[in-house]
C-alpha positions as CSV (number, residue, x, y, z in Angstrom):
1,X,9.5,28.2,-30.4
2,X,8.1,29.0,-34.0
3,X,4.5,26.6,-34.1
4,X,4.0,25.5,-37.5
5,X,0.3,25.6,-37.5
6,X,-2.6,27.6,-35.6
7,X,-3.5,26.3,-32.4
8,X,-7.1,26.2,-31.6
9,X,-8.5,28.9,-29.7
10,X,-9.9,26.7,-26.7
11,X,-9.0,22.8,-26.2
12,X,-5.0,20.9,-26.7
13,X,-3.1,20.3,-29.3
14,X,0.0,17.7,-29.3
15,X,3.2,19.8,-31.2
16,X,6.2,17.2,-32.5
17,X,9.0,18.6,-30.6
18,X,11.9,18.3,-33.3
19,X,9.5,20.7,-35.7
20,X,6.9,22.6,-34.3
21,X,4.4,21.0,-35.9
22,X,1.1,20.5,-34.6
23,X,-0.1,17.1,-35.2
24,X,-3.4,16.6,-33.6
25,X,-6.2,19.0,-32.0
26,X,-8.7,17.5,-29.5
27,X,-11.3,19.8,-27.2
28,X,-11.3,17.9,-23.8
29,X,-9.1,16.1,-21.9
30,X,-10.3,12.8,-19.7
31,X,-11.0,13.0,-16.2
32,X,-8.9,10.9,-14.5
33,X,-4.9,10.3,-13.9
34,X,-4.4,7.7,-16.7
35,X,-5.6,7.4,-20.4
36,X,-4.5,6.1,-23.5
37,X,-4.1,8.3,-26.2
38,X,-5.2,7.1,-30.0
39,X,-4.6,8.8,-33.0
40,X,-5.5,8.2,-36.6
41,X,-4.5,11.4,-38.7
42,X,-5.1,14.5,-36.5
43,X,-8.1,12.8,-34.9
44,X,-7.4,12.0,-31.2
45,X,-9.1,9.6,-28.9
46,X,-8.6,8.5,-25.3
47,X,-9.8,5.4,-23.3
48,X,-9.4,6.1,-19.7
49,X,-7.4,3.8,-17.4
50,X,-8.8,2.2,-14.4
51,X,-6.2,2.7,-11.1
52,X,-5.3,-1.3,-11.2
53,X,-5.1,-1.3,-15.5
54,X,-1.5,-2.8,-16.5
55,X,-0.5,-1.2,-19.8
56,X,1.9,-2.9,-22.1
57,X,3.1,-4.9,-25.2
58,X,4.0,-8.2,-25.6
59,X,7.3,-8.1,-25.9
60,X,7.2,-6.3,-22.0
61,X,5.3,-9.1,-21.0
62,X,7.7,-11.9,-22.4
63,X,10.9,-10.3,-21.1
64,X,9.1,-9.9,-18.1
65,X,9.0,-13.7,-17.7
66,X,12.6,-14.8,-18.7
67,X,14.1,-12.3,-16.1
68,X,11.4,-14.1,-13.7
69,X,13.4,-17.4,-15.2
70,X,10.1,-18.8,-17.2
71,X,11.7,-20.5,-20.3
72,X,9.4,-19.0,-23.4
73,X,8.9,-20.9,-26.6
74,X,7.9,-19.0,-29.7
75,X,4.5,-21.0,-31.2
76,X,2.9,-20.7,-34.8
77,X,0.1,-18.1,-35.2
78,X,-2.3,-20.1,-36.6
79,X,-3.1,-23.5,-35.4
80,X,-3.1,-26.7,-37.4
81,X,-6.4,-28.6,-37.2
């Protein structure tokens, strides 16, 4: 493994596997089991997760539903008034 950049002396760092390269640095790491990672750039953020947090898209959510047999209908995303 050949790491494109230099990792920081103390803290993480998240490396892309297909390249080596280092693509964020953060110094801490959230207490906790769960978090959701950010990142804008090489800045990272985290927002912890509570035990009983549900994490996903829309799209999860909506498939969810048709496999539970709920019929789903597509509406506008703005309203008419």
């Amino acid at each position: 493994m050949f790491v494109q950049e230099e990792l920081p002396e103390t803290g993480y760092a998240v490396i892309r596997c297909h390249d080596y390269a280092v693509v964020a640095k953060f110094g801490s790491f959230p207490d906790g089991g769960r978090a959701l990672m950010y990142r804008r750039g090489d800045e990272i953020s985290f927002v912890p997760l509570h035990p009983d947090d549900i994490v996903g898209t829309p799209t999860l959510f909506t498939q969810m539903l048709e496999k539970a047999g709920y019929r789903i209908t597509h509406c506008f995303d703005t309203l008419q008034m």
